[in-house]
Each structure stands twice: as structure tokens, then as C-alpha cells.
Steps between C-alpha positions, in 0.01 A plus 500: 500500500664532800422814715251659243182538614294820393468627166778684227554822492719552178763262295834619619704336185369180353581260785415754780160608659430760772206346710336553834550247742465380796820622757757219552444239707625593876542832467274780739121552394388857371181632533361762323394854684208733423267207533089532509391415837266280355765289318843534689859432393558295215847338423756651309622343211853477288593649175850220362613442194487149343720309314300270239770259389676420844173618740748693702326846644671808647269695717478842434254649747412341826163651576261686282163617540256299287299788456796695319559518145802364399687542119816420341705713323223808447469784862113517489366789700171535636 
């Protein structure tokens, strides 16, 4: 499918998935912050929601930490 790239998060409804991905194509490159020195940056990466009968998607966030947890319809505190 078009656009999806990373794993689901949760089923929105039963045509709809909220997945990480990759950010759209042309748009700027984040990098993440509070890096190891021994690693670096790493890219950010795209939360959208996907459409599983017409493979439209809707981005919803543009850059997200990989390292943060991420839920769907639950506030989880640490």
C-alpha cells in the first residue's frame, strides 16, 4: 500500500489503521535530539492514518521520536 511503511498502531474503524511511517516524500528531514554520542541522530518517522479499501492516507503527525511510545485512544502516563 501506498505510503505505509512501518508497523500499525491500532484499527481506527474497520477500513482504517494508524501506522508509523515513513514522512512524505519531499517534505524536510527530522532528526531526533538527545542522541548517544556513540550513535547520533536517527530519523524521525510519521504517525498517518490509512485507508484499506482506497489506500488513501492522511498524515497525522509529521515527525515523531521512534523511541516514544505512542497509543490510540488510551493517555498512558509514565
Amino acid at each position: 500500500m501506498r505510503g505505509l511503511t512501518g508497523f500499525p498502531i491500532s484499527f481506527v474503524d474497520i477500513n482504517k489503521i494508524l501506522a508509523f511511517s515513513l514522512p512524505t516524500k519531499g517534505g524536510p528531514a527530522q532528526w531526533t535530539k538527545n542522541n548517544s554520542p556513540l550513535v547520533g541522530t536517527k530519523p524521525m518517522i510519521a504517525i498517518k492514518i490509512f485507508d484499506l479499501k482506497t489506500g488513501e492516507f492522511q498524515t497525522v503527525l509529521k515527525s515523531v521520536d521512534p523511541r516514544d511510545k505512542v497509543s490510540f485512544g488510551k493517555i498512558i502516563k509514565d
